[in-house]
TORDO-636380 format. One record per atom (N, C-alpha, C, O, CB): y, x, z. Coordinates in steps of 0.05 Angstrom, whole numbers, padded with zeros to 5 digits, always signed. Glycine has a CB too. Layout:
<zalos>
YXZ
...
</zalos>
This chain:
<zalos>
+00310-00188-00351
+00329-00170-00341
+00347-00184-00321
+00354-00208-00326
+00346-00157-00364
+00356-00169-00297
+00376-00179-00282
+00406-00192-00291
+00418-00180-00308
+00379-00160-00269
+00412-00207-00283
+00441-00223-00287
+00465-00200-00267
+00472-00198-00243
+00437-00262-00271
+00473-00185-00301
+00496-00172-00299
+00515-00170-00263
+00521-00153-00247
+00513-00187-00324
+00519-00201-00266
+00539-00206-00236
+00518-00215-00214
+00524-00233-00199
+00566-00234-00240
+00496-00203-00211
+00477-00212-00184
+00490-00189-00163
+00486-00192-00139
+00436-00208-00190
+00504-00169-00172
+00505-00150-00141
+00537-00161-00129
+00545-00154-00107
+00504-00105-00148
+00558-00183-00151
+00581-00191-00143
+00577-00224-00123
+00591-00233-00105
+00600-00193-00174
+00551-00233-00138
+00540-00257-00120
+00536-00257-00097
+00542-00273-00079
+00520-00267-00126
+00521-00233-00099
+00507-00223-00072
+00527-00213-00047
+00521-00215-00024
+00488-00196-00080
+00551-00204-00056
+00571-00199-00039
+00580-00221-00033
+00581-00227-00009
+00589-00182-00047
+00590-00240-00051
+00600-00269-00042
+00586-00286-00023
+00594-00300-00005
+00601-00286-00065
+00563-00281-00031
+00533-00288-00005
+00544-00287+00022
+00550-00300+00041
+00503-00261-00003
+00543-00260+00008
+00550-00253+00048
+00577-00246+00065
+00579-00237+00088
+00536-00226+00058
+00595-00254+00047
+00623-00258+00057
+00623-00283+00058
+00644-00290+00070
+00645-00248+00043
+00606-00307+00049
+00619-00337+00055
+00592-00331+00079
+00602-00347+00094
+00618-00370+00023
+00573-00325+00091
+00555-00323+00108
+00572-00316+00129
+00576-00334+00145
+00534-00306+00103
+00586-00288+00133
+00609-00272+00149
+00627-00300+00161
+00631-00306+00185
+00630-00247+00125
+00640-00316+00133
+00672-00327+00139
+00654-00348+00165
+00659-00345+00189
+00695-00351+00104
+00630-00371+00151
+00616-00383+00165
+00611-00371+00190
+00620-00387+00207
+00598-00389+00152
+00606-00360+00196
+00593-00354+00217
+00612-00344+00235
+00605-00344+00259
+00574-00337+00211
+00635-00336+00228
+00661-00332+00252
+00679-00369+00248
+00695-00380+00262
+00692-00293+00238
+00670-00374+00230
+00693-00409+00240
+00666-00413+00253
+00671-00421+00276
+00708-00443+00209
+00643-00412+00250
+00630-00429+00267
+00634-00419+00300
+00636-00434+00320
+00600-00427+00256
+00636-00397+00298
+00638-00388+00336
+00667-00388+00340
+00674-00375+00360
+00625-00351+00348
+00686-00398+00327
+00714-00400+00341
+00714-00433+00343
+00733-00446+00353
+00742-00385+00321
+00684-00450+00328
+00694-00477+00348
+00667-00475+00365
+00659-00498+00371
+00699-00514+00330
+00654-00458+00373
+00635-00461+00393
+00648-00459+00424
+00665-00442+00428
+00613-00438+00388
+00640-00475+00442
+00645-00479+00467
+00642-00453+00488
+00637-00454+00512
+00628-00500+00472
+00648-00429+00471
+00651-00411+00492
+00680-00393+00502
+00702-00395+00490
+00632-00393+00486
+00677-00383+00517
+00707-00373+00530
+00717-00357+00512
+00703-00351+00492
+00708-00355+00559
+00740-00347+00515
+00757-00330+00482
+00742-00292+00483
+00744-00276+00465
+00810-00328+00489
+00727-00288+00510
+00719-00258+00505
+00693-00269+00496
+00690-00261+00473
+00720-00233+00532
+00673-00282+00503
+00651-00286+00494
+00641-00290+00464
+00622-00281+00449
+00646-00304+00507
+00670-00315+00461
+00671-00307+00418
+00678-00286+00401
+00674-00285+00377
+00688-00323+00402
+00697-00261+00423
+00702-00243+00412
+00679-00224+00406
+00675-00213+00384
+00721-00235+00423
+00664-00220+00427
+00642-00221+00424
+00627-00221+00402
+00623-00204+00385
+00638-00235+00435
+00618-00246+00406
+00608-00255+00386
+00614-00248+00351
+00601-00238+00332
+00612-00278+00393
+00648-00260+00358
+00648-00255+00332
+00648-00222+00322
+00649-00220+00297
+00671-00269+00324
+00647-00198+00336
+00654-00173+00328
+00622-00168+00327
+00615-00152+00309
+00676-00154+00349
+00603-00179+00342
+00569-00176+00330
+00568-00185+00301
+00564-00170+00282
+00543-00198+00348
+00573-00216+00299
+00569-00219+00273
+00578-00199+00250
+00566-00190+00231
+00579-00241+00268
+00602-00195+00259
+00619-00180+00235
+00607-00151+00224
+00605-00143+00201
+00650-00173+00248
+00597-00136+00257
+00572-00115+00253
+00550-00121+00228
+00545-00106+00209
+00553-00117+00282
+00540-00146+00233
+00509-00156+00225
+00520-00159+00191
+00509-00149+00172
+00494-00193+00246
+00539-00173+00190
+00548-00176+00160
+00550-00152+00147
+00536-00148+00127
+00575-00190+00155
+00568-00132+00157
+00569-00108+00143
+00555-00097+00142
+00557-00081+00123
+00579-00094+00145
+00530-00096+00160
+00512-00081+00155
+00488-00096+00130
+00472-00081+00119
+00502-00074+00182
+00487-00119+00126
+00478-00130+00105
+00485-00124+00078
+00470-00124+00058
+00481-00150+00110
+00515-00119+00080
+00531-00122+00051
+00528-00091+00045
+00534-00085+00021
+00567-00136+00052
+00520-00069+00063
+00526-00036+00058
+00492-00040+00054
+00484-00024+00036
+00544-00009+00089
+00480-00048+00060
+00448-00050+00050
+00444-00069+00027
+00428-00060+00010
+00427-00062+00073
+00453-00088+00023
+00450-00100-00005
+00465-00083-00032
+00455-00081-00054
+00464-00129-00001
+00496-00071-00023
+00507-00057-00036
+00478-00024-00043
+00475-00011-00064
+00539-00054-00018
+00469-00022-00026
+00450+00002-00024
+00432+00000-00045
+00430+00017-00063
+00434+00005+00003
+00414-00031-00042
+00395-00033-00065
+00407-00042-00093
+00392-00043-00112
+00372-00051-00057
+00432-00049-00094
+00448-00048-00118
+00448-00020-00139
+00446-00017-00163
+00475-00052-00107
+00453+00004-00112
+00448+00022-00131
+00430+00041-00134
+00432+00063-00145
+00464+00032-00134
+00414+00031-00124
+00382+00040-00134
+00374+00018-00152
+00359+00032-00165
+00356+00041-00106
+00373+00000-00162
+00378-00013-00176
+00391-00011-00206
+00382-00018-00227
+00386-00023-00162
+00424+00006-00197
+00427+00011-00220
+00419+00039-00229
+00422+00044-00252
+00452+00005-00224
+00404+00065-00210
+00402+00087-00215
+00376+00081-00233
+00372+00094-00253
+00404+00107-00191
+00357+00062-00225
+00324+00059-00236
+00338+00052-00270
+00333+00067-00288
+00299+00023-00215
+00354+00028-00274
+00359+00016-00297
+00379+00045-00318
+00374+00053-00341
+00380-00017-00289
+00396+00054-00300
+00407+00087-00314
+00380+00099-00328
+00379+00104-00352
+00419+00115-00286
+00358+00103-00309
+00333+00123-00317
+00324+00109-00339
+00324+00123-00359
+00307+00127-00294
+00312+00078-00346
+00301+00073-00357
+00315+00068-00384
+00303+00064-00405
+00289+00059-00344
+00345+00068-00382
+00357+00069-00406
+00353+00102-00417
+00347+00106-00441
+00388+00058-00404
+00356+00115-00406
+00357+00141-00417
+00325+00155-00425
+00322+00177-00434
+00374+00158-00395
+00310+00141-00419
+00284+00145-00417
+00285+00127-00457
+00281+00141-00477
+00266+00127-00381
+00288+00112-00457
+00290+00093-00478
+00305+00109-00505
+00295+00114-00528
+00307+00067-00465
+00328+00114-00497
+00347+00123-00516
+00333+00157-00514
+00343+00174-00530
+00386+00118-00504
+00321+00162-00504
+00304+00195-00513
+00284+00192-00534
+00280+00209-00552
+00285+00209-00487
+00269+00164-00529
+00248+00156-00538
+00255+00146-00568
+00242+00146-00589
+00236+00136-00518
+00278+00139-00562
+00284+00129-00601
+00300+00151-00610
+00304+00151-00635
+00306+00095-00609
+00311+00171-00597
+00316+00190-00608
+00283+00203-00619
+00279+00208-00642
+00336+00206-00588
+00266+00206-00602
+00244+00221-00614
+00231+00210-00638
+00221+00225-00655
+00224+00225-00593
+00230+00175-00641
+00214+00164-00663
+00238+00163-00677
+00232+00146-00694
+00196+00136-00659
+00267+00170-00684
+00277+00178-00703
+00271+00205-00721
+00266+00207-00745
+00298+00176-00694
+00272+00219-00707
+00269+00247-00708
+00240+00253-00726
+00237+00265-00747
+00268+00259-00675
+00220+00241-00707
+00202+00228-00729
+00202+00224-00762
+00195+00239-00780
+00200+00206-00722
+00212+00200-00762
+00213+00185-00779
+00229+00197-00798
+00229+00190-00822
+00219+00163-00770
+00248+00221-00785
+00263+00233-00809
+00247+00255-00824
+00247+00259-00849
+00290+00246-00800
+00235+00267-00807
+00215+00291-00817
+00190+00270-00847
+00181+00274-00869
+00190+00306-00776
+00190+00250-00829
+00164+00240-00857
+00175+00235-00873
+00163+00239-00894
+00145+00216-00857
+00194+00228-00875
+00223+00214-00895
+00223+00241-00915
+00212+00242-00937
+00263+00206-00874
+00236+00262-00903
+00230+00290-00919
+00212+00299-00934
+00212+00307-00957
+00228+00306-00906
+00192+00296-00913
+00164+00306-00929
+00157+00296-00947
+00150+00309-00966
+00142+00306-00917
+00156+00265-00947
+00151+00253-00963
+00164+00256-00991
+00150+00253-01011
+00152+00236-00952
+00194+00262-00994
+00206+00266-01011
+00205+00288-01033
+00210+00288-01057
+00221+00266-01001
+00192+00316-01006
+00187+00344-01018
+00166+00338-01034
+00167+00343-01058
+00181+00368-00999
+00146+00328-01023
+00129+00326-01032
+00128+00313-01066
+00122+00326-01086
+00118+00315-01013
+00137+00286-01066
+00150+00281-01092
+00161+00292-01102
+00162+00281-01124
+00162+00268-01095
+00175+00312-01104
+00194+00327-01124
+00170+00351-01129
+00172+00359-01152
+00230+00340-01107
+00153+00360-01119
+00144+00390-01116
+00111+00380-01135
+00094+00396-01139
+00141+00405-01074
</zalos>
């Protein structure tokens, strides 16, 4: 199973990727519109990483929702089960 805090990592990912990547172009050797530039692409490219990673987060968590509820139906049903034989079994003894 996945590690609880992988979709909080994953943001940290890419905000220390983001911070990196704008100190890196404010000491790069270019003129102050060219890094602005620059840096307002990157800043594009990050967010759009972190609203797509955030994306498969929750498909991610909608699949793990299904498969819990898929689960907890399923032991509701082999309860349900198991109570009926429990009964029968009992009627049966007494009768």
């Amino acid at each position: 199973m996945a590690d609880d805090n992988s979709g909080a990592k994953v943001v940290w990912f890419m905000a220390g990727i983001a911070i990196g990547a704008t100190v890196a172009l404010l000491y790069a050797p270019y003129s102050g519109e060219q890094t602005r530039r620059k840096i307002v692409k990157k800043t594009q490219q990050s967010r759009d990483a972190v609203a797509d990673s955030g994306k498969e987060m929750l498909e991610r968590g909608k699949e793990m929702y299904e498969r819990g509820r898929k689960l907890a139906d399923d032991a509701a049903e082999m309860f349900e089960r198991g109570r009926k034989i429990v009964e029968s079994t009992a009627s049966n003894l007494k009768g």
